[in-house]
C-alpha positions as CSV (number, residue, x, y, z in Angstrom):
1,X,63.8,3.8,15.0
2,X,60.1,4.3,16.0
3,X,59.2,2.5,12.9
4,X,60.9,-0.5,13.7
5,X,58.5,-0.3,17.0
6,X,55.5,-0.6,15.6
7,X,56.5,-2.6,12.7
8,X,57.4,-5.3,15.4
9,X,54.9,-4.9,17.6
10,X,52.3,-6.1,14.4
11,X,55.0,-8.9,14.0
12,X,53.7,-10.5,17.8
13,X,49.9,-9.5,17.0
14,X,49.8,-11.7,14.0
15,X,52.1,-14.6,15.8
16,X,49.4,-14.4,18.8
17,X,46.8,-14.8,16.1
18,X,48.5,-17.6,14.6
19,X,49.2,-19.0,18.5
20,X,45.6,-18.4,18.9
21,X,44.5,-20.1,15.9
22,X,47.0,-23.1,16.7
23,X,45.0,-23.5,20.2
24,X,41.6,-23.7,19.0
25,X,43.0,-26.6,16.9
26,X,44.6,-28.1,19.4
27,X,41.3,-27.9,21.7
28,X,39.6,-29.7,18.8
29,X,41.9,-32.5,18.4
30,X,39.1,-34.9,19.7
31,X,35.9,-33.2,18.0
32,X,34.1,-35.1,15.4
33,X,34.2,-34.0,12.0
34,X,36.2,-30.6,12.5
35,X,38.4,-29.3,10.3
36,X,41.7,-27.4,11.0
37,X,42.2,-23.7,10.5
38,X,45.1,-21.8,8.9
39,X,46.1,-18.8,9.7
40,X,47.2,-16.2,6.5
41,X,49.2,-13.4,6.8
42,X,50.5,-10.6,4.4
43,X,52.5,-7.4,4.2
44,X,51.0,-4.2,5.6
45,X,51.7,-1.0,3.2
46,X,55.4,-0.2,2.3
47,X,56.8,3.4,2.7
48,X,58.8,4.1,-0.8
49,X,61.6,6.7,-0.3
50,X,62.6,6.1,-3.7
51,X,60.9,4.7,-6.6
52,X,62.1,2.1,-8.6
53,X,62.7,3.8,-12.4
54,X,63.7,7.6,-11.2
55,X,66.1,9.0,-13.5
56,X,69.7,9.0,-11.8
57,X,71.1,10.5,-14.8
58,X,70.2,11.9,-18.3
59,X,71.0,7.8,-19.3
60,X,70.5,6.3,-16.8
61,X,67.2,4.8,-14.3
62,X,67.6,3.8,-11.1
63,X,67.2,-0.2,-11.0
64,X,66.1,-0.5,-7.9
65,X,64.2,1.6,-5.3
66,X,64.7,2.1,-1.8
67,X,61.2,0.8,0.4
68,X,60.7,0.2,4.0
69,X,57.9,-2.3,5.2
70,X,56.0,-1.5,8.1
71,X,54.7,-4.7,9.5
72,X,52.0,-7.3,8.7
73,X,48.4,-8.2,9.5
74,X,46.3,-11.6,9.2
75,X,45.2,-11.9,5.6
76,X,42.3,-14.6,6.7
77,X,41.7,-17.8,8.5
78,X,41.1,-20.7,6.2
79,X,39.3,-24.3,7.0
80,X,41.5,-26.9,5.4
81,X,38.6,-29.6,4.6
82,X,41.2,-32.4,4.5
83,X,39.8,-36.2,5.1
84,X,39.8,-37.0,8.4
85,X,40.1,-40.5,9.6
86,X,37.2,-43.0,10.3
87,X,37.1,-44.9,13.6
88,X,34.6,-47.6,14.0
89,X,31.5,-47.5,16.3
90,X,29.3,-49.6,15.3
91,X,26.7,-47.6,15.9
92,X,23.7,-47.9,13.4
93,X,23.2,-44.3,13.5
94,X,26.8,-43.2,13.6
95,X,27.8,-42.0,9.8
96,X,30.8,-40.5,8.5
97,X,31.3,-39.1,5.1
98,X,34.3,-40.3,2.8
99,X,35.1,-37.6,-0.2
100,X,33.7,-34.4,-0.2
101,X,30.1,-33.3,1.0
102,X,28.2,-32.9,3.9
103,X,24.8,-33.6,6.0
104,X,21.9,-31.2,5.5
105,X,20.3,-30.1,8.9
106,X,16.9,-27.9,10.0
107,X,17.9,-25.4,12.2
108,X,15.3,-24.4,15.0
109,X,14.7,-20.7,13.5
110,X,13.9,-22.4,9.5
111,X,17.4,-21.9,7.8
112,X,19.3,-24.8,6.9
113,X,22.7,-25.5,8.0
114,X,25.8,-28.1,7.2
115,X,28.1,-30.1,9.1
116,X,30.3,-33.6,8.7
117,X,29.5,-34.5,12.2
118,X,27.6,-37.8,11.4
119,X,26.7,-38.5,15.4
120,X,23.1,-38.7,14.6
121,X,20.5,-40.1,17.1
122,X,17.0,-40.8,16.8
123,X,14.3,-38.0,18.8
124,X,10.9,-39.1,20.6
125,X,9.0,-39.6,17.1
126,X,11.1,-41.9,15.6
127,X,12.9,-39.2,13.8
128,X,16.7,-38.7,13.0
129,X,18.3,-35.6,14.8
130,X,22.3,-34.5,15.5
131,X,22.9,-34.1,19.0
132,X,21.1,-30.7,19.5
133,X,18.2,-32.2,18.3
134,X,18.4,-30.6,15.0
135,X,16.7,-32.4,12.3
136,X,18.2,-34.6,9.6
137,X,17.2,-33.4,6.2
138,X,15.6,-34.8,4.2
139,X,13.8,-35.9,7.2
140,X,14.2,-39.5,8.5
141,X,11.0,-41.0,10.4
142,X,11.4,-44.9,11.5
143,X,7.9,-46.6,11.9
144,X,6.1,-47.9,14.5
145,X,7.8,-51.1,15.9
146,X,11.1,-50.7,13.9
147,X,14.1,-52.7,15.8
148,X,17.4,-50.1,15.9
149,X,19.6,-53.4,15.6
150,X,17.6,-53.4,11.5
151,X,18.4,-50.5,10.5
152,X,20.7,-50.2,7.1
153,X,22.4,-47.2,5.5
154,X,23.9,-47.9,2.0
155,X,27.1,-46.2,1.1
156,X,24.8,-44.4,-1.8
157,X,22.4,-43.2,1.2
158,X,19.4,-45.9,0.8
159,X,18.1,-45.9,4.5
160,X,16.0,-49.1,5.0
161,X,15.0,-50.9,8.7
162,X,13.1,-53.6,9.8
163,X,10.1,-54.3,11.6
164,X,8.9,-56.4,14.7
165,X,6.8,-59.3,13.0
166,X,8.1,-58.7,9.2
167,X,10.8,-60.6,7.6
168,X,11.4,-57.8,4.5
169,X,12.7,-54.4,5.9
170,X,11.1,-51.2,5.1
171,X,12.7,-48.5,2.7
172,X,12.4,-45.4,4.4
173,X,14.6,-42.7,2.9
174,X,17.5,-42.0,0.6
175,X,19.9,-39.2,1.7
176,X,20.8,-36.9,-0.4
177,X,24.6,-34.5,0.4
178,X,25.6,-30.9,-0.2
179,X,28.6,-30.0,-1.5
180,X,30.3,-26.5,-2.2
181,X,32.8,-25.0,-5.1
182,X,34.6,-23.3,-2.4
183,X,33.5,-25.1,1.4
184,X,36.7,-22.7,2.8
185,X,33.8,-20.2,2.1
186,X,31.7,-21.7,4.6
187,X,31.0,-19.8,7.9
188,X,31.4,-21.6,10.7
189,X,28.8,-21.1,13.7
190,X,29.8,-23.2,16.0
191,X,28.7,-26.8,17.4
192,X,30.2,-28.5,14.4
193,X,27.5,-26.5,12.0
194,X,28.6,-24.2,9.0
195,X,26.5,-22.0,7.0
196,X,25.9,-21.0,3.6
197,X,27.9,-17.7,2.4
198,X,28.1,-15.7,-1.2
199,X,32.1,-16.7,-1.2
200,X,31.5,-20.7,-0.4
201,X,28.9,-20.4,-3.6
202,X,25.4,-22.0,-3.4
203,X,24.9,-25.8,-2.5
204,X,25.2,-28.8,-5.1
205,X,22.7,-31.0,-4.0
206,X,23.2,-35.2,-5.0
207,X,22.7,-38.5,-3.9
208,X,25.6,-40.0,-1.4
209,X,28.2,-41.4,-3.8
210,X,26.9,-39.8,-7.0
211,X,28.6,-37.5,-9.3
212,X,31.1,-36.3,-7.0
213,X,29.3,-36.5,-3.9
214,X,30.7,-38.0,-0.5
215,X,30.2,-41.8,0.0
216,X,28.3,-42.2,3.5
217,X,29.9,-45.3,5.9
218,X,27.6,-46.4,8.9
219,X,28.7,-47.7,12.1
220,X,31.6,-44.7,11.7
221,X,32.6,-41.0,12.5
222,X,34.7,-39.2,11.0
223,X,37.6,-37.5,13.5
224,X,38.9,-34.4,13.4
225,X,42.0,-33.9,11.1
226,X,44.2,-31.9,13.5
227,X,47.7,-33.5,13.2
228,X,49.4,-33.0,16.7
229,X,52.6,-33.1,15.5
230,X,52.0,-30.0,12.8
231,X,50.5,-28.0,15.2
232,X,52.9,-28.0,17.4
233,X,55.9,-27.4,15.3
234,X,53.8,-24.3,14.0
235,X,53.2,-23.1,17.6
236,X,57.0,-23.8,18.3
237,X,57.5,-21.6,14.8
238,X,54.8,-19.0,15.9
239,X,56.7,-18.4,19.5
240,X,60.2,-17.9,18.5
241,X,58.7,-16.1,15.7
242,X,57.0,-13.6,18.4
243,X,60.2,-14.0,20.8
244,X,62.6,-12.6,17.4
245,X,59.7,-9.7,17.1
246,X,60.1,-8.7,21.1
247,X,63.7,-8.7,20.2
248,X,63.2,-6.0,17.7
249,X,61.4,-3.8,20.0
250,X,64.1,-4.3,22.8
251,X,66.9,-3.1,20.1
252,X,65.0,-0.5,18.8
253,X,64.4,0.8,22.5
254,X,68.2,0.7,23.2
255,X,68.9,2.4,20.1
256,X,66.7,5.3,21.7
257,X,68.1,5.0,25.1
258,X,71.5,5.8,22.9
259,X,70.4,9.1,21.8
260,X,68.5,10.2,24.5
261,X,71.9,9.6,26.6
262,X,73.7,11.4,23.9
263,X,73.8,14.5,26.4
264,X,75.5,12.9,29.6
């Protein structure tokens, strides 16, 4: 009977995990660029009273064995790095990524980091920047005199703008995008950023729209691809699922009230 305790009491940590996990999503439903998480569960250890195989007579095995479980425990949280839709901005410097792939940015400490938040804006000196004024890389300087209305970003990254007083615009840059064997590897870090890890593998550098790489759209952002309507038929799931495990607990605490009673 105690077993059953504990065994449910794991049962409504995990479905508060998964409630938890359901929430953040939820709160993110309007973030550009994020990606969903999943929550994983397994089995914890099993307590085997009798194996599977034993001899029940000189002839004859046992063909089955007799094990309890005792409970289960997140396995991991995974980013699901499903397409999210585009909405239209038409914003020159608004760029969302269609396939897989993301932008390249300079953090403030050196390291580099990755997102697919494509809200970029343009800093003081004429350079490109995401909203924490982390650099685009590679690196995107506009010249002197270059009208914002002029500036052009090819689907294969080609960034071009024109000039005040010159009819033919200036070639400036061509993106490149990083890609990743296993992006569910990534880390995230927060503000839409994710970092390089030994399980997401090292990054594949290309061209936009090259061998596998993400096509880039201007005057777009990507959206986030949190489906309402999943998530909350997996928090309805994760509730009655931790209501059923409270349940348990309840019974098993009658079932001790019974014996301790046993005496009156």
């Amino acid at each position: 009977m105690l077993r059953s305790l504990w065994t449910a009491a794991s049962g409504m940590n995990g479905m508060q995990f998964k409630v938890d996990t359901i929430a953040n999503n939820l709160s993110n439903v309007n973030t550009t660029g994020y990606k969903k998480s999943r929550a994983d569960f397994e089995d914890l250890l099993y307590q085997t009273m009798k194996m599977a195989g034993t001899p029940a007579t000189e002839d004859t095995v046992v063909p089955t064995g007799i094990q309890v479980g005792l409970g289960v425990k997140t396995a991991a949280t995974q980013k699901m790095f499903e397409q999210g839709s585009l909405q239209a901005t038409n914003n020159k410097l608004d760029l969302a990524l269609e396939g897989e792939g993301f932008f390249k940015l300079l953090m403030p400490d050196g390291t580099v980091s990755y997102t697919r938040d494509g809200s970029f804006k343009i800093d003081s000196n004429g350079q490109v920047v995401n909203s924490n004024g982390y650099k685009l890389i590679p690196e995107v300087t506009f010249p002197e005199g270059f009208e914002l209305t002029k500036i052009t970003i090819t689907p294969e990254g080609l960034v071009s703008v024109g000039v005040a007083g010159s009819d033919d615009p200036i070639e400036v840059e061509t993106l490149t995008i990083s890609r990743f064997i296993n992006p569910a590897g990534l880390s995230s870090i927060g503000g839409n950023l994710y970092k390089e890890t030994i399980a997401s593998g090292p990054e594949i550098l290309g061209q936009a729209g090259m061998e596998g790489q993400a096509k880039i759209h201007q005057g777009f952002l990507e959206m986030s691809n949190v489906k309402v309507v999943d998530e909350m038929v997996d928090m309805i799931v994760a509730q009655r699922a931790y209501e059923l495990n409270s349940k348990a607990i309840t019974t098993s605490d009658n079932l001790l009230a019974t014996v301790v009673n046993l005496k009156r």
